[in-house]
C-alpha positions as CSV (number, residue, x, y, z in Angstrom):
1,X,-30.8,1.0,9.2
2,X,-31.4,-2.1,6.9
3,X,-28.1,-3.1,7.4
4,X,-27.9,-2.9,11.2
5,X,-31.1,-5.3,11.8
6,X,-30.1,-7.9,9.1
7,X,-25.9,-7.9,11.0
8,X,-26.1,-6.4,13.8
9,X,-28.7,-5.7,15.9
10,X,-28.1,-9.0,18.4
11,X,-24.8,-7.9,18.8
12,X,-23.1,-5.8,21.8
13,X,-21.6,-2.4,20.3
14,X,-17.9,-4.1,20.8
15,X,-18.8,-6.8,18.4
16,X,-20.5,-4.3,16.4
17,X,-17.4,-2.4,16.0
18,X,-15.2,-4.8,15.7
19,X,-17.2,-6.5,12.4
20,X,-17.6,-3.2,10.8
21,X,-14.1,-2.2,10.6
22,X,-13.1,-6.1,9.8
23,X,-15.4,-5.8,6.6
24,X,-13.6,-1.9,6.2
25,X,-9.8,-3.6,6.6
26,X,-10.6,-5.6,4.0
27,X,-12.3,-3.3,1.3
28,X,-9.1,-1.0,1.9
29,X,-6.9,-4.3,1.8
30,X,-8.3,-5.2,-1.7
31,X,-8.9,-1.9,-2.6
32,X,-5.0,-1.6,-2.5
33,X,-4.5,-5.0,-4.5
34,X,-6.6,-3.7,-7.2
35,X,-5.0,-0.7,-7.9
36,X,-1.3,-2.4,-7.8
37,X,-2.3,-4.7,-10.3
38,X,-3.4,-1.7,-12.3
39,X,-0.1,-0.6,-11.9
40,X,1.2,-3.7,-12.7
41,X,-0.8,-4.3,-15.7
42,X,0.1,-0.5,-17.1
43,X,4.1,-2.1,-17.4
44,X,5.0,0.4,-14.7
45,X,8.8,-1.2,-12.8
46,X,7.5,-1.2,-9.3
47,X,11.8,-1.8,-8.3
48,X,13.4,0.4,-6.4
49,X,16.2,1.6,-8.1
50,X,19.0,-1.2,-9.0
51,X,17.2,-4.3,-7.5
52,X,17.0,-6.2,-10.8
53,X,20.6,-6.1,-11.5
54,X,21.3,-6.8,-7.6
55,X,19.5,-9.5,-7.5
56,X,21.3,-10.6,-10.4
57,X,24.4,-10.8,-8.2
58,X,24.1,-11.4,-5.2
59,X,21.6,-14.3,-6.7
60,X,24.7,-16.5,-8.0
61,X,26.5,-16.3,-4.6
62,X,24.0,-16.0,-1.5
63,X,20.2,-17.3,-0.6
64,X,17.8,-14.5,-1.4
65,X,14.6,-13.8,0.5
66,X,11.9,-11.4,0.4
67,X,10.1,-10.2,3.6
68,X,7.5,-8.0,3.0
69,X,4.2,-7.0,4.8
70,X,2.4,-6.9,1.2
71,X,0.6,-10.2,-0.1
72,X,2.1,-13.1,-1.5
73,X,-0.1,-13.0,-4.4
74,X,1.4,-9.1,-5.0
75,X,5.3,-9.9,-4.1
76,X,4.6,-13.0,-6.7
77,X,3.7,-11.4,-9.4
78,X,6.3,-8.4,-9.2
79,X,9.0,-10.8,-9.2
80,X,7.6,-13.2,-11.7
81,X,10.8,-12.2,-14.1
82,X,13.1,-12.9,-10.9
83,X,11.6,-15.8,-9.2
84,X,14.6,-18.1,-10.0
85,X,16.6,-15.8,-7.9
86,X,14.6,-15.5,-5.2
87,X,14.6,-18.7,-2.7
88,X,11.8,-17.6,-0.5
89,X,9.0,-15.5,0.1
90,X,7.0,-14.4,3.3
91,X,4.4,-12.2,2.3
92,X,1.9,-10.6,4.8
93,X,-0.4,-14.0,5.8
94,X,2.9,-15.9,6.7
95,X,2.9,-14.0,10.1
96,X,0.6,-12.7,12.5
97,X,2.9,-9.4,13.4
98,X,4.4,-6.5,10.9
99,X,7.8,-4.7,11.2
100,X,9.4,-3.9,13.7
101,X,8.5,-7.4,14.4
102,X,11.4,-9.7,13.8
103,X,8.9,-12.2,13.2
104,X,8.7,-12.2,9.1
105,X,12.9,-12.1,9.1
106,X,13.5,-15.0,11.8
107,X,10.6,-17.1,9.9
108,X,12.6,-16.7,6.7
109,X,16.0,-17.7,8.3
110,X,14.4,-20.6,9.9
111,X,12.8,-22.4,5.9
112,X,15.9,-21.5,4.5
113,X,17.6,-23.5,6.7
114,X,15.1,-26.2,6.5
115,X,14.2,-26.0,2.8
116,X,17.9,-24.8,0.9
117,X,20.5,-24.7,3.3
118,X,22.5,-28.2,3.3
119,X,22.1,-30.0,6.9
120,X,26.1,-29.8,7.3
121,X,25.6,-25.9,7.2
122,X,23.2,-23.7,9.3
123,X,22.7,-20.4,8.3
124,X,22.5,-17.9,11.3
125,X,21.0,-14.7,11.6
126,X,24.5,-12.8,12.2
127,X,25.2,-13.9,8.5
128,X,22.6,-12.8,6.9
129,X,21.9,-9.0,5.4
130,X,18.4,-7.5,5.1
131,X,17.9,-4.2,2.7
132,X,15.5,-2.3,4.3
133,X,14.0,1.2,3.7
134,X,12.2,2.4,6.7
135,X,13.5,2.2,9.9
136,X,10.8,-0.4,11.1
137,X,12.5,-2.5,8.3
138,X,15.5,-2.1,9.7
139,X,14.3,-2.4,13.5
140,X,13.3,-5.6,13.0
141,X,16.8,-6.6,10.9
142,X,18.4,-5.9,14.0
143,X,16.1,-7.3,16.4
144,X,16.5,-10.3,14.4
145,X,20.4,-10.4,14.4
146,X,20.7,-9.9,11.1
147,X,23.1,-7.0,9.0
148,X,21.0,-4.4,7.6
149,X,21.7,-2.4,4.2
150,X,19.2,0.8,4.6
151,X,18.1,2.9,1.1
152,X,17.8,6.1,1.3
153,X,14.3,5.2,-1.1
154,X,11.2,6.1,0.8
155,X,13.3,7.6,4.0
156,X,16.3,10.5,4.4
157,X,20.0,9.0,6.1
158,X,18.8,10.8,9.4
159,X,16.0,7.9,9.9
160,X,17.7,4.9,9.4
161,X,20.7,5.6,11.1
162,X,20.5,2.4,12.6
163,X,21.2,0.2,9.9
164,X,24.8,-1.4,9.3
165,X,25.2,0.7,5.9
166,X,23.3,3.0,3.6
167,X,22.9,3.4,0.5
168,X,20.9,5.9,-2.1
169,X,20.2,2.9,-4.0
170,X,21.1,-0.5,-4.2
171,X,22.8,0.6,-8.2
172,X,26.3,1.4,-6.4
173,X,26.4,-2.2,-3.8
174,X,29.2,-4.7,-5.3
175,X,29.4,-7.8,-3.7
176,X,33.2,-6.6,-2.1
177,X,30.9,-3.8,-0.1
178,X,28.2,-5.8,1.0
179,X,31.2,-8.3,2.1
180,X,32.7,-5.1,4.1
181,X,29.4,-4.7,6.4
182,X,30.5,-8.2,7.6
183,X,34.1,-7.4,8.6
């Protein structure tokens, strides 16, 4: 009761509403940082299977991204060891709309163009390949016009049937396959 007369109580119940569960997004959003970087801090890999080593070589030949609806802050320091390999990061305050928006995806084509890719060259969507593990991941790949490489990590082959390729993990991709899902 305390509460409602010192926030609320000049408010209509839409703007009521819409406050409280503003203030509750956000406990659960920081809630969720917290106990990542518990994780974190415990030395727990939180890779999926193989992605060290891929990003290893794919790294040396292509422009590698990371589009992911978790926080900058987060993706930053899980890739702290790999951050030389990775060009560019759009984390979940880089964009106004989650998968299966293409939005995060089409923003990441668009500053690697502008930041890494030489002005003689333009890098298009058609050339690039997302790995993906949901099928929202991959629905926003596609809507994007990019490849998609789906894992088989968080989701069975049956949901993410609409990916370019799948994998169990991204331990058995060689740089020959991933050139395949181009051909």
């Amino acid at each position: 009761e305390d509460q409602y007369y010192e926030k609320y109580l000049g408010l209509d119940d839409r703007s009521v509403f819409e406050k409280l569960l503003k203030n509750k997004k956000e406990g659960l959003v920081q809630k969720k940082h917290d106990l990542l970087m518990k994780k974190i801090e415990s030395g727990k890999s939180l890779f999926l299977p193989g992605v060290p080593e891929f990003l290893s070589r794919v790294s040396q030949k292509y422009y590698c991204a990371v589009v992911s609806g978790a926080l900058r802050s987060e993706i930053e320091v899980i890739l702290k060891e790999h951050k030389k390999q990775i060009h560019l990061i759009i984390g979940a305050e880089d964009g106004s709309r989650g998968k299966p928006d293409p939005e995060g995806y089409i923003k990441a084509i668009k500053l690697l163009n502008r930041d890494f890719v030489p002005a003689s060259e333009i890098l298009l969507a058609e050339e690039c390949l997302v790995v993906e593990d949901s099928p929202w991941g991959i629905e926003a790949a596609k809507k994007a016009g990019a490849r998609c490489l789906a894992l088989t990590t968080s989701y069975p082959k049956e949901r993410l049937q609409g990916a370019d390729h799948i994998s169990p993990n991204l331990n058995t991709i060689s740089l020959n396959e991933i050139e395949t899902i181009f051909q």
